[in-house]
ROLUM-975964 format. One record per residue: residue in one letter; x, y, z of N, C-alpha, C in turn. Coordinates in Angstrom, 1 decimal, decimal comma. Example, Ala and Ser with C-alpha at 12.3 -4.5 7.8 and 13.67 -1.06 7.14 Angstrom:
BEGIN
+------+--------+--------+--------+--------+--------+--------+--------+--------+--------+
| type |    n.x |    n.y |    n.z |   ca.x |   ca.y |   ca.z |    c.x |    c.y |    c.z |
+------+--------+--------+--------+--------+--------+--------+--------+--------+--------+
|    A |   13,2 |   -5,7 |    7,8 |   12,3 |   -4,5 |    7,8 |   13,2 |   -3,3 |    7,8 |
|    S |   12,8 |   -2,2 |    7,1 |   13,7 |   -1,1 |    7,1 |   12,9 |    0,0 |    7,9 |
+------+--------+--------+--------+--------+--------+--------+--------+--------+--------+
This chain:
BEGIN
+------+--------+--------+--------+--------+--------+--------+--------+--------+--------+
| type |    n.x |    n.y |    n.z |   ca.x |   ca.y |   ca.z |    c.x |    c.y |    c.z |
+------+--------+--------+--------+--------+--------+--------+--------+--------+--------+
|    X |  -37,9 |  -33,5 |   -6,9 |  -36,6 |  -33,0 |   -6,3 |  -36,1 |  -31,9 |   -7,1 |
|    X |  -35,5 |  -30,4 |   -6,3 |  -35,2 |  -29,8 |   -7,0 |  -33,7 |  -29,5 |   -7,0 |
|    X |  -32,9 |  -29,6 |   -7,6 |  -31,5 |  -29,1 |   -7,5 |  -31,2 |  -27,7 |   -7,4 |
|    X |  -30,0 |  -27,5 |   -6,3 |  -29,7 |  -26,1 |   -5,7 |  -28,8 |  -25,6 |   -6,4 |
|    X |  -28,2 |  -24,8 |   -7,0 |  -27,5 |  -23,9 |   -7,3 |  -26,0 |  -23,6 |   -6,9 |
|    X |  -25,0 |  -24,5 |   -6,5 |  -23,6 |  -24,1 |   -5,5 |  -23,4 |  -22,7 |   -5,6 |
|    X |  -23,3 |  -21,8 |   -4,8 |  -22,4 |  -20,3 |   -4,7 |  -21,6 |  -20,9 |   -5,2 |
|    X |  -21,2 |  -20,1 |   -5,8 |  -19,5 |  -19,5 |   -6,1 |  -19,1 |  -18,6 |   -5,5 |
|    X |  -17,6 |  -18,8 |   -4,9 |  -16,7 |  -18,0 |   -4,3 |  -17,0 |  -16,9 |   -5,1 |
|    X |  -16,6 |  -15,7 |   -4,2 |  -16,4 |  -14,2 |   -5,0 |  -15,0 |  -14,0 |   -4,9 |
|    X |  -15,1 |  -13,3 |   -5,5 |  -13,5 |  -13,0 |   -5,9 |  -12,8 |  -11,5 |   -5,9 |
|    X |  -11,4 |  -11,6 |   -6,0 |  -11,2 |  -10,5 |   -5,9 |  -11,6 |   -9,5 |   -6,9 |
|    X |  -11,9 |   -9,5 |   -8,4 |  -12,4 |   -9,1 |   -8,9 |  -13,6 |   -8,3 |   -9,4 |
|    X |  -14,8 |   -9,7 |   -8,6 |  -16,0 |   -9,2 |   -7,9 |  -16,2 |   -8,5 |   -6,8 |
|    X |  -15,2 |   -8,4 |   -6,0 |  -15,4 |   -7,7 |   -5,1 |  -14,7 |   -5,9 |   -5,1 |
|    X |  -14,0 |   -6,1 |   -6,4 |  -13,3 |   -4,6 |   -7,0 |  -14,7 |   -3,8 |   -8,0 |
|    X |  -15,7 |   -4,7 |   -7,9 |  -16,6 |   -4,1 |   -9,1 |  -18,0 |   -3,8 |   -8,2 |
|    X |  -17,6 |   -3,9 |   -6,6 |  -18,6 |   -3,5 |   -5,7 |  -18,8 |   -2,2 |   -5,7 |
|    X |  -20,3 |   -1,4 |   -5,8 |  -20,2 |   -0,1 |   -5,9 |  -19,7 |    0,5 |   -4,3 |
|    X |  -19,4 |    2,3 |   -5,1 |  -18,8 |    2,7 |   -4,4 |  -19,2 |    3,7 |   -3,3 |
|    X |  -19,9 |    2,6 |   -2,1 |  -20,5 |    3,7 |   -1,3 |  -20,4 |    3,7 |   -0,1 |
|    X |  -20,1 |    4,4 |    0,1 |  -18,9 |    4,8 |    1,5 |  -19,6 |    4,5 |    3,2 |
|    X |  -21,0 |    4,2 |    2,6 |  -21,8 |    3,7 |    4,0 |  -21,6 |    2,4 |    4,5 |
|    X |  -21,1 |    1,9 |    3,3 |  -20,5 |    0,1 |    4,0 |  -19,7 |   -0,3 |    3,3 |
|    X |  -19,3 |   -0,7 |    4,0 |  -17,8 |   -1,7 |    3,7 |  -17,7 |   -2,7 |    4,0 |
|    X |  -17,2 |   -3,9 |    2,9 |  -17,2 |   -5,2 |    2,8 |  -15,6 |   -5,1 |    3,0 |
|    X |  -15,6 |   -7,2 |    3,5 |  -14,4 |   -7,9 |    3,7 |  -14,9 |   -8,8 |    2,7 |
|    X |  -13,4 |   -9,1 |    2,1 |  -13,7 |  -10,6 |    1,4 |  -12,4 |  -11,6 |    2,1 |
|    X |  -13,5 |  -12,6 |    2,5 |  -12,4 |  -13,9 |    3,3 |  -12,8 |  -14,9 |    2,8 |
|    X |  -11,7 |  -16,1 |    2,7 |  -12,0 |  -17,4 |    1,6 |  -13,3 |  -17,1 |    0,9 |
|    X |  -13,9 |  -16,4 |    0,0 |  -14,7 |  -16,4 |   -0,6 |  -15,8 |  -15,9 |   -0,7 |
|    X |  -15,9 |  -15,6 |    0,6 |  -17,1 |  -14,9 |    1,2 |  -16,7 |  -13,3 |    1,6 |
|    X |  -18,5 |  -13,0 |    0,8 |  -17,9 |  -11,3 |    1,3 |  -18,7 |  -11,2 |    2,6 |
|    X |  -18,0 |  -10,0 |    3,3 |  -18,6 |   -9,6 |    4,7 |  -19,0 |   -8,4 |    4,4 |
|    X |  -20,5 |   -8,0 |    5,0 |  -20,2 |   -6,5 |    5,4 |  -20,3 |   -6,1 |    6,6 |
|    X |  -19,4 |   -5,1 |    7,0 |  -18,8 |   -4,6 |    7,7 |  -19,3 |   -3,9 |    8,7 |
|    X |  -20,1 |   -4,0 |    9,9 |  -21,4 |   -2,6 |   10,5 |  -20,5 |   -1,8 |   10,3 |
|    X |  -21,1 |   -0,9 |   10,7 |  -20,8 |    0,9 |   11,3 |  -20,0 |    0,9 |   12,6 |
|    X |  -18,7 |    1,1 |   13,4 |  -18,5 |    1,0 |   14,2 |  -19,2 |    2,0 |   15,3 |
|    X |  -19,1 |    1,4 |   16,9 |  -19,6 |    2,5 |   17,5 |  -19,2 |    3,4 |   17,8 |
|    X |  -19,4 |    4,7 |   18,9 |  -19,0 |    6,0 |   18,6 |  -17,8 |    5,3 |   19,9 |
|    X |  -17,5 |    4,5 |   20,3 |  -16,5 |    4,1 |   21,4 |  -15,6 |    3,2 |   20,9 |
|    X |  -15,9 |    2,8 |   19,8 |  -14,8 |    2,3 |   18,8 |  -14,2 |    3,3 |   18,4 |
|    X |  -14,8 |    4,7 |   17,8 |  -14,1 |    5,2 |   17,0 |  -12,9 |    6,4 |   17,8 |
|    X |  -13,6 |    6,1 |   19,4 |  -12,7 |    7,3 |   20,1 |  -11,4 |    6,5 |   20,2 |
|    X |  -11,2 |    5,0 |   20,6 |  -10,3 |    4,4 |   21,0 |   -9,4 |    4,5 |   19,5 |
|    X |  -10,3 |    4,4 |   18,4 |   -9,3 |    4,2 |   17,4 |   -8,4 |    5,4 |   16,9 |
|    X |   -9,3 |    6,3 |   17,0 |   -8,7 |    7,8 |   17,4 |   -7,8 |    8,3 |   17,7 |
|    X |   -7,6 |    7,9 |   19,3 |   -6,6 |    7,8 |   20,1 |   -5,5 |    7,0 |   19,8 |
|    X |   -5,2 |    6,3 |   19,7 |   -4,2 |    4,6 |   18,7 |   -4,1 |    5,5 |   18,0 |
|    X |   -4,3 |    6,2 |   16,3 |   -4,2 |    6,5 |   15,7 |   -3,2 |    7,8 |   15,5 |
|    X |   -3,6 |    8,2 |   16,6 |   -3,2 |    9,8 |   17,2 |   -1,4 |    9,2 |   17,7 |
|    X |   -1,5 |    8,6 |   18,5 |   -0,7 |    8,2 |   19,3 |    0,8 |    7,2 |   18,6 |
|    X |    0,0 |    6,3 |   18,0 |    1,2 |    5,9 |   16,8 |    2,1 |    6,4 |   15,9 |
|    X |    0,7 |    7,3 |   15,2 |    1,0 |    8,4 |   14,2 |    2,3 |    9,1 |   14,4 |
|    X |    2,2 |    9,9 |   16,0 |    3,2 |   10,7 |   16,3 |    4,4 |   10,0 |   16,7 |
|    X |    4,3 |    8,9 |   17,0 |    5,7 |    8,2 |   17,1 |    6,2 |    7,7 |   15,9 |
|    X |    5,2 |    7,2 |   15,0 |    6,4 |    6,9 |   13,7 |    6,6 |    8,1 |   12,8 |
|    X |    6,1 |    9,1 |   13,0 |    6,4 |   10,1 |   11,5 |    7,7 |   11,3 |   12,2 |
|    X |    7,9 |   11,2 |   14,4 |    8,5 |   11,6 |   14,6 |   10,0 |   10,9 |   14,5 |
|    X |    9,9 |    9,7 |   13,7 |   11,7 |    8,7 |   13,7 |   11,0 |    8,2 |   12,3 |
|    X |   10,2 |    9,1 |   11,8 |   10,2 |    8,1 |   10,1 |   10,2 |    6,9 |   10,1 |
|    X |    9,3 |    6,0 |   10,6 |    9,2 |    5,0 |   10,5 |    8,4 |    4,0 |    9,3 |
|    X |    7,6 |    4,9 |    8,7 |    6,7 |    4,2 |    7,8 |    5,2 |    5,3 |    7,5 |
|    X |    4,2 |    3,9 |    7,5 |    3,3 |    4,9 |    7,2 |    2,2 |    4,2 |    8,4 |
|    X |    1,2 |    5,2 |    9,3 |    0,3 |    4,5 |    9,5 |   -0,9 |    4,7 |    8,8 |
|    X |   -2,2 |    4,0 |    8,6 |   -3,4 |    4,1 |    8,3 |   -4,2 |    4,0 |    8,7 |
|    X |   -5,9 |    3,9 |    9,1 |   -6,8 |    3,3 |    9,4 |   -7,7 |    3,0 |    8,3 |
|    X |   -8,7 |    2,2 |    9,0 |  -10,3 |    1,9 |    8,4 |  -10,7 |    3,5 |    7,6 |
|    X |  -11,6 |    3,4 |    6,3 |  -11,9 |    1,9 |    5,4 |  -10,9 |    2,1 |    4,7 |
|    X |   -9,4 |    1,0 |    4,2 |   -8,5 |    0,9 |    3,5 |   -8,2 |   -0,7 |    3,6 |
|    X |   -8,2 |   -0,9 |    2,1 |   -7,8 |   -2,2 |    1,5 |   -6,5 |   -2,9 |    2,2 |
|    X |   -6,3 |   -3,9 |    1,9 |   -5,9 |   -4,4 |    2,6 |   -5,6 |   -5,9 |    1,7 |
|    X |   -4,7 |   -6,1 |    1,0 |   -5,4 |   -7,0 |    0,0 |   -4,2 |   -8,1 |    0,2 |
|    X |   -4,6 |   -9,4 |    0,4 |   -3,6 |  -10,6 |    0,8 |   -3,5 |  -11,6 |   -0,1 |
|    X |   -2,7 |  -12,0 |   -0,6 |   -2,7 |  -13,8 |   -1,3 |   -2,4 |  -13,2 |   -2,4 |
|    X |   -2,7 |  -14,1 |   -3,5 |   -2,7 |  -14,2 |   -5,3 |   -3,5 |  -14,8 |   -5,5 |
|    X |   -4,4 |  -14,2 |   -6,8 |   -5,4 |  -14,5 |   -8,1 |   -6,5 |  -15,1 |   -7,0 |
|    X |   -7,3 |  -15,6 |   -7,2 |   -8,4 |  -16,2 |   -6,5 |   -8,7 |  -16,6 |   -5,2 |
|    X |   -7,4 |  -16,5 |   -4,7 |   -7,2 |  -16,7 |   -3,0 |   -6,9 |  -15,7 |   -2,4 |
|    X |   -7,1 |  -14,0 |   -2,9 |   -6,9 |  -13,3 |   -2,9 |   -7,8 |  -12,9 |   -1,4 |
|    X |   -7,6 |  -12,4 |   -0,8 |   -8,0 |  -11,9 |    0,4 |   -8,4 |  -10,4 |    1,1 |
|    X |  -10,1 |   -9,5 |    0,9 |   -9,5 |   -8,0 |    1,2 |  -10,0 |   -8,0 |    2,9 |
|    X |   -9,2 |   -7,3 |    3,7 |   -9,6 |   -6,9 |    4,8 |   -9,4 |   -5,1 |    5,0 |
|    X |  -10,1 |   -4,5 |    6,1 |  -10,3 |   -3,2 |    6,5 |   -9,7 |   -3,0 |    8,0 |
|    X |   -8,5 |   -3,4 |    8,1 |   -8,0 |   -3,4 |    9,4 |   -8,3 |   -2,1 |    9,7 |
|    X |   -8,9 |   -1,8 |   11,6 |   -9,1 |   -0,4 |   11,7 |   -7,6 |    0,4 |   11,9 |
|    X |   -6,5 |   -0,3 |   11,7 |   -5,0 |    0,6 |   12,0 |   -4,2 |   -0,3 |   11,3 |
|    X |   -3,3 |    0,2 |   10,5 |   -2,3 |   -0,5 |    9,9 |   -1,0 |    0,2 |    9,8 |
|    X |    0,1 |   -0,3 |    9,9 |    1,4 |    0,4 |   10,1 |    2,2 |   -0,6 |    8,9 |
|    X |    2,4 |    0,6 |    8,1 |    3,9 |   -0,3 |    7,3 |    4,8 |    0,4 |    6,9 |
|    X |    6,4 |   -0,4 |    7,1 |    8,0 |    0,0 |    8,0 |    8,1 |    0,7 |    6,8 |
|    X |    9,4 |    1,6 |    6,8 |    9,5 |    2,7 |    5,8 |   10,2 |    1,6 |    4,6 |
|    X |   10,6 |    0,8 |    4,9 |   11,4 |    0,0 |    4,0 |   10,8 |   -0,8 |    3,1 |
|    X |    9,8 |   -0,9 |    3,7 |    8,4 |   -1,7 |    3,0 |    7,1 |   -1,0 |    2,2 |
|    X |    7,1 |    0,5 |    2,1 |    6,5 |    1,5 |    2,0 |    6,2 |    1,3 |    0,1 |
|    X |    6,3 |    0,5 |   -0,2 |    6,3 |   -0,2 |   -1,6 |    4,9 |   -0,5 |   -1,5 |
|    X |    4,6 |   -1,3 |   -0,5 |    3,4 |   -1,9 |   -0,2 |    2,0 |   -0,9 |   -0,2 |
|    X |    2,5 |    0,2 |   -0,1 |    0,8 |    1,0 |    0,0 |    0,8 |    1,7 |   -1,8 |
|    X |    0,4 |    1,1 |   -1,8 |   -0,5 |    1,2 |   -3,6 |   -2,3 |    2,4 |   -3,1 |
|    X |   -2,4 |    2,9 |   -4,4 |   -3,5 |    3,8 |   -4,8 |   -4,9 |    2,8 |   -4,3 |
|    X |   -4,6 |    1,7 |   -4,3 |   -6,2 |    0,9 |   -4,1 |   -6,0 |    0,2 |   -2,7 |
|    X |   -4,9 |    0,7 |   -2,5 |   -5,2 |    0,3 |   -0,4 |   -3,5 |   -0,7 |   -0,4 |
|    X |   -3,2 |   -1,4 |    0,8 |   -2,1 |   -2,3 |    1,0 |   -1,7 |   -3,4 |    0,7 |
|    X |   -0,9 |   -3,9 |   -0,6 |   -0,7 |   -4,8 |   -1,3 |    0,2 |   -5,7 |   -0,5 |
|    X |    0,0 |   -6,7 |    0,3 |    0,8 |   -7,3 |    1,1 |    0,5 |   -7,3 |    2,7 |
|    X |    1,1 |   -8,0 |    3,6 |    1,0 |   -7,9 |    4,5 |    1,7 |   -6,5 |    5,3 |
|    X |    0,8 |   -5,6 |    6,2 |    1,4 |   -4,7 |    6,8 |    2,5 |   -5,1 |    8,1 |
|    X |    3,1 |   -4,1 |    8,4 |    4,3 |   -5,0 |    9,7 |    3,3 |   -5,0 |   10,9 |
|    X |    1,8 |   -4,3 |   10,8 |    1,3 |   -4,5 |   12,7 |   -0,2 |   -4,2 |   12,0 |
|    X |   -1,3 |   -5,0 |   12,4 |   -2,4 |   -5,0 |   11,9 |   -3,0 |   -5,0 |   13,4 |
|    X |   -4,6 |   -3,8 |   13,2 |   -4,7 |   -3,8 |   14,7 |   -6,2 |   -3,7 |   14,2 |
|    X |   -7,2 |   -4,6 |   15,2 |   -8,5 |   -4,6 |   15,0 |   -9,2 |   -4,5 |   16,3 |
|    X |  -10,3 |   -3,6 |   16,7 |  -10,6 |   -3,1 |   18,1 |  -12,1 |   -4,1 |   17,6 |
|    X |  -12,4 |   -4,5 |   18,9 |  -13,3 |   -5,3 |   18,6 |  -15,1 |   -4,8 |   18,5 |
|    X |  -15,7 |   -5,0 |   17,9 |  -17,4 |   -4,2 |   17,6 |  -18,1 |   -5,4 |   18,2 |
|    X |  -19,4 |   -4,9 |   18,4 |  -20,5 |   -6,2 |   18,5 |  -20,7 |   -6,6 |   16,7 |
|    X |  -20,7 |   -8,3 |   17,1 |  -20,9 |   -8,7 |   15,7 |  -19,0 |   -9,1 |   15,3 |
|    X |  -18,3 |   -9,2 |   15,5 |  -16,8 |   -9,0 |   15,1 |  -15,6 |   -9,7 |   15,7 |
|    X |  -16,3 |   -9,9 |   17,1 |  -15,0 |  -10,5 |   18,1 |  -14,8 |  -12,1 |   17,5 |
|    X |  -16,1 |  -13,1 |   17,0 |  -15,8 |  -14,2 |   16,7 |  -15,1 |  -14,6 |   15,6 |
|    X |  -15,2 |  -13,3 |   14,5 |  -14,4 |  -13,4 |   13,0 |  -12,9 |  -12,8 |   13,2 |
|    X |  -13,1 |  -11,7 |   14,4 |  -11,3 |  -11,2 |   14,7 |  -10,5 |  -12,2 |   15,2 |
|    X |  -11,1 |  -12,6 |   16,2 |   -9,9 |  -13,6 |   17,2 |  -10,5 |  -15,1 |   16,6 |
|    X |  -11,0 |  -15,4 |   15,5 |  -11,0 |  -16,9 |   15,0 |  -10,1 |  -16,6 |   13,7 |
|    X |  -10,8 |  -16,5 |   12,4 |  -10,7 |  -16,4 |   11,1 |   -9,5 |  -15,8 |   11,1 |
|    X |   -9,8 |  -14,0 |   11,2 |   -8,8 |  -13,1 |   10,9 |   -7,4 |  -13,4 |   11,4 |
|    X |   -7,2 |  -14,1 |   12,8 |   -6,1 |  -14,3 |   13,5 |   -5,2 |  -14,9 |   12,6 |
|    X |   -6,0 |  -16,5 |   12,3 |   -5,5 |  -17,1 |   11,6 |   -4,9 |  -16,5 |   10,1 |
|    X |   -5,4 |  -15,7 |    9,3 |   -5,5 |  -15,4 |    8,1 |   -3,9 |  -14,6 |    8,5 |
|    X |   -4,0 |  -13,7 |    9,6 |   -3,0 |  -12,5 |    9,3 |   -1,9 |  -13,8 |    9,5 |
|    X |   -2,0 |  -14,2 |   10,3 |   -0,7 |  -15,1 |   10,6 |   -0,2 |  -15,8 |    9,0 |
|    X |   -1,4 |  -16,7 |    8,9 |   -1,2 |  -17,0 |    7,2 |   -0,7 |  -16,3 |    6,0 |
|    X |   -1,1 |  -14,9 |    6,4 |   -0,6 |  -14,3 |    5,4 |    1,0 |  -13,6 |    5,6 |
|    X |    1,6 |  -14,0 |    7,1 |    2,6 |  -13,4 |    7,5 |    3,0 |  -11,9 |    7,7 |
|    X |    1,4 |  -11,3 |    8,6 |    1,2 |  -10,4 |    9,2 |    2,6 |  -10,1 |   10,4 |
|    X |    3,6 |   -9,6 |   10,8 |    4,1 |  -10,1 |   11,7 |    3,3 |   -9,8 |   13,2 |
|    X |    2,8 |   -8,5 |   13,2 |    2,4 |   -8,2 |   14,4 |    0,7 |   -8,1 |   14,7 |
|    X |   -0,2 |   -8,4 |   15,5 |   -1,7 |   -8,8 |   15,1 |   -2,1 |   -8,3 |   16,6 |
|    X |   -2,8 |   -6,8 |   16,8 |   -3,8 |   -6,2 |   18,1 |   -5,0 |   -6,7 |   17,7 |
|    X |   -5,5 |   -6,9 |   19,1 |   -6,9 |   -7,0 |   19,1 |   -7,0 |   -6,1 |   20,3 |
|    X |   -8,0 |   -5,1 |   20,1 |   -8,3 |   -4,4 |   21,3 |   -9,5 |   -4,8 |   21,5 |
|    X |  -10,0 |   -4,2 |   23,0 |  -11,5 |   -5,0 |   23,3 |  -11,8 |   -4,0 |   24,2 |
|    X |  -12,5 |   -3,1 |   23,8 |  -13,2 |   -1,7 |   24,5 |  -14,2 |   -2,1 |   25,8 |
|    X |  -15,0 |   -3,9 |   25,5 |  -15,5 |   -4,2 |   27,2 |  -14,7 |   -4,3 |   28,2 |
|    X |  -13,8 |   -5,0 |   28,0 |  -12,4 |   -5,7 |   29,2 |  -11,5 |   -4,4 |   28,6 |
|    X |  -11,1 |   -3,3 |   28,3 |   -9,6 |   -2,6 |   28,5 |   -8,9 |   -3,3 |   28,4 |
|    X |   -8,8 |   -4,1 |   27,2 |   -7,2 |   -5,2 |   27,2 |   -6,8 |   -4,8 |   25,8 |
|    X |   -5,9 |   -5,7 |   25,9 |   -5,2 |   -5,6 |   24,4 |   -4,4 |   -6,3 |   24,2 |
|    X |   -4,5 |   -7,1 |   23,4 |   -4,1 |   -8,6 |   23,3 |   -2,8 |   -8,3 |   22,0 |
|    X |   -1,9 |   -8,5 |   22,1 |   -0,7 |   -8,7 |   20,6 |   -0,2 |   -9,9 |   20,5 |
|    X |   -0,4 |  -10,4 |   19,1 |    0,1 |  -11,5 |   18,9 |    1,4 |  -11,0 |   18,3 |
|    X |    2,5 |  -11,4 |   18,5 |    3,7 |  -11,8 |   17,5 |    4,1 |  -13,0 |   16,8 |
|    X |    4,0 |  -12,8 |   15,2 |    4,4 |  -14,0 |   14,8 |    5,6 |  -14,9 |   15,1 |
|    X |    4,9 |  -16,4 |   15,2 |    6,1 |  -17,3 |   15,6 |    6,7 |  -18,0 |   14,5 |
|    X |    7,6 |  -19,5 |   14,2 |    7,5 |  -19,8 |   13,3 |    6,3 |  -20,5 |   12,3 |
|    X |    5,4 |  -21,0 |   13,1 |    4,2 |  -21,6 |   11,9 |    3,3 |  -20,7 |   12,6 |
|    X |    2,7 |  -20,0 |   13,4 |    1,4 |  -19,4 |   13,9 |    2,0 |  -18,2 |   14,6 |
|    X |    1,2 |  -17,5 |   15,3 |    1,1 |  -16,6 |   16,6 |    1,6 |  -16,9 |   17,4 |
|    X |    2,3 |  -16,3 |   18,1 |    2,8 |  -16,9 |   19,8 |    1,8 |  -16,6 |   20,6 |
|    X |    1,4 |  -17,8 |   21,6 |    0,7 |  -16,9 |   22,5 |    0,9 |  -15,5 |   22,9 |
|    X |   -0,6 |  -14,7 |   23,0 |   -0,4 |  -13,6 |   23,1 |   -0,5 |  -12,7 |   24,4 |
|    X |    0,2 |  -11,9 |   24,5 |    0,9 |  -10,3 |   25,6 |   -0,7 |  -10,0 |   25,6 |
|    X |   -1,0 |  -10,1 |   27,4 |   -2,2 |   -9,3 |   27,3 |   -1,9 |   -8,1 |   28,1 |
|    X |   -1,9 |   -6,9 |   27,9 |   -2,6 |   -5,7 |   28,5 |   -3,5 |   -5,0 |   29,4 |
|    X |   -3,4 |   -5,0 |   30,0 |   -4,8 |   -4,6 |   30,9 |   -5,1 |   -2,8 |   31,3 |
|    X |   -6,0 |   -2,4 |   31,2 |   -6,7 |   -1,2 |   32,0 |   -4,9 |   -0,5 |   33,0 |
|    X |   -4,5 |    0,5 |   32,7 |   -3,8 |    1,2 |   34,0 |   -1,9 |    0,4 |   33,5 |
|    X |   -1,8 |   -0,5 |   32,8 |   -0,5 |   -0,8 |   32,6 |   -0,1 |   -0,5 |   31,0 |
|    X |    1,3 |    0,0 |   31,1 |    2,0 |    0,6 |   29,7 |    2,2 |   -0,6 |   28,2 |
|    X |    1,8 |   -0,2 |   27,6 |    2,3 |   -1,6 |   26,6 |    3,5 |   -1,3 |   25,5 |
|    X |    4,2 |   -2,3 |   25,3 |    5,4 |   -2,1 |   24,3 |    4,8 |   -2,6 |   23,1 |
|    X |    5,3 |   -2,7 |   21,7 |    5,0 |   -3,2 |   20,6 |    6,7 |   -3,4 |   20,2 |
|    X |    6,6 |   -4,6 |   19,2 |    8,0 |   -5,2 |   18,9 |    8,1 |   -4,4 |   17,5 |
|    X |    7,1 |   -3,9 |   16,8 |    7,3 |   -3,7 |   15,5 |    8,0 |   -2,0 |   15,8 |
|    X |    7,2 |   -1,3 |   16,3 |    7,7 |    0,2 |   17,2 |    8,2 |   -0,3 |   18,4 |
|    X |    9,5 |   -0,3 |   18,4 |   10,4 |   -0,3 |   19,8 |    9,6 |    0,5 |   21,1 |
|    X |   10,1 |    2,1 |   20,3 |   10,0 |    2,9 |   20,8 |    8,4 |    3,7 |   21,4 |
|    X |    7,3 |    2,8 |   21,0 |    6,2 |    3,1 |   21,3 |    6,4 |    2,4 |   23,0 |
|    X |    5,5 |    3,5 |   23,3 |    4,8 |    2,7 |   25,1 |    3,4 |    3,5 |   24,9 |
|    X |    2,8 |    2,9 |   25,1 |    1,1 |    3,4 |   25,1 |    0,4 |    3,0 |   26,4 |
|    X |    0,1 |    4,1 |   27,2 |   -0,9 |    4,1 |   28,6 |   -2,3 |    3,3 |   27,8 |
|    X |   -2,8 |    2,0 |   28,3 |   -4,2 |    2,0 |   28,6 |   -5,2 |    2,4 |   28,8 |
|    X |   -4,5 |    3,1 |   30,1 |   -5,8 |    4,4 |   30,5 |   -6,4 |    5,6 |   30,0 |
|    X |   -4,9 |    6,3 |   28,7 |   -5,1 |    7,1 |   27,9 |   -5,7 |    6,3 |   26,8 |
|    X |   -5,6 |    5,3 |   26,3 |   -6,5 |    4,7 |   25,1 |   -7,9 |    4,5 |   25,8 |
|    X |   -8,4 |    3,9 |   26,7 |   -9,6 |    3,5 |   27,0 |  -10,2 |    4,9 |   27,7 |
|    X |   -9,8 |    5,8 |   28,1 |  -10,3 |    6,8 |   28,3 |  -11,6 |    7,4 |   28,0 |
|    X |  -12,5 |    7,5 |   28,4 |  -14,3 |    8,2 |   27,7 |  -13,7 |    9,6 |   27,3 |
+------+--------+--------+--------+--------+--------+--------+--------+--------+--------+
């Protein structure tokens, strides 16, 4: 009989001493690192767009800062530390403490993840849970097959059920009042 070896969790540490190459990108969640595919060229128009589109609403009322993919993202304390690569992240000007030189130290106010093959089971299971846990307040999932867009707003212990979106209808965001985003102009070819 041979005895196996237990992994050990990786850690935030180990996962700060991963070399630095820009063709992939890892997550680290409870312990485990992810890596991250390549998104596709219809991920990256949508994210694009979102990006484009946000951008111009918060920097025209100073709202904060927005960001995308690949940027840290780093949750919890010492060993339970947590890194994610949200593909959009927004944090309020008042909170603007939080973007440090090695990516987002804390929870952002609106975390948005468009979903890839390979990703939908870790976004809308693990991750949901994690942002909520880590008191994300606001949580998109976009989903480039269906044209939807799902937002969670935090409740008191979890997510509220979430606002879905569809193809052709305007969406609001609680974190940007003043955003309204066409569908049709995000899912657009």
């Amino acid at each position: 009989m041979t005895a196996t070896k237990p992994r050990l969790p990786y850690t935030y540490d180990d996962y700060r001493t991963l070399p630095e190459d820009m063709s992939r990108r890892y997550e680290l969640l409870h312990g485990d690192l992810y890596r991250v595919p390549a998104p596709t060229t219809r991920h990256q128009q949508i994210l694009s767009t979102l990006y484009s589109l946000v951008r111009l609403q918060v920097n025209s009322h100073q709202l904060g800062t927005v960001l995308f993919a690949p940027v840290d993202v780093i949750l919890g304390q010492g060993d339970a530390r947590e890194v994610v690569q949200p593909d959009l992240m927004f944090v309020a000007a008042d909170r603007r403490d939080l973007v440090k030189l090695q990516g987002i130290v804390g929870p952002p106010d609106l975390v948005v993840e468009i979903l890839s093959p390979g990703t939908e089971e870790r976004d809308r299971g693990y991750k949901l849970k994690m942002y909520a846990r880590h008191n994300v307040p606001e949580y998109w999932i976009v989903d480039p097959d269906t044209c939807t867009i799902d937002i969670y707003s935090a409740g008191p212990a979890e997510y509220l059920a979430p606002i879905r979106y569809r193809d052709g209808e305007v969406m609001t965001c609680a974190r940007l009042r003043e955003l309204r985003l066409s569908l049709r102009d995000i899912f657009a070819d």
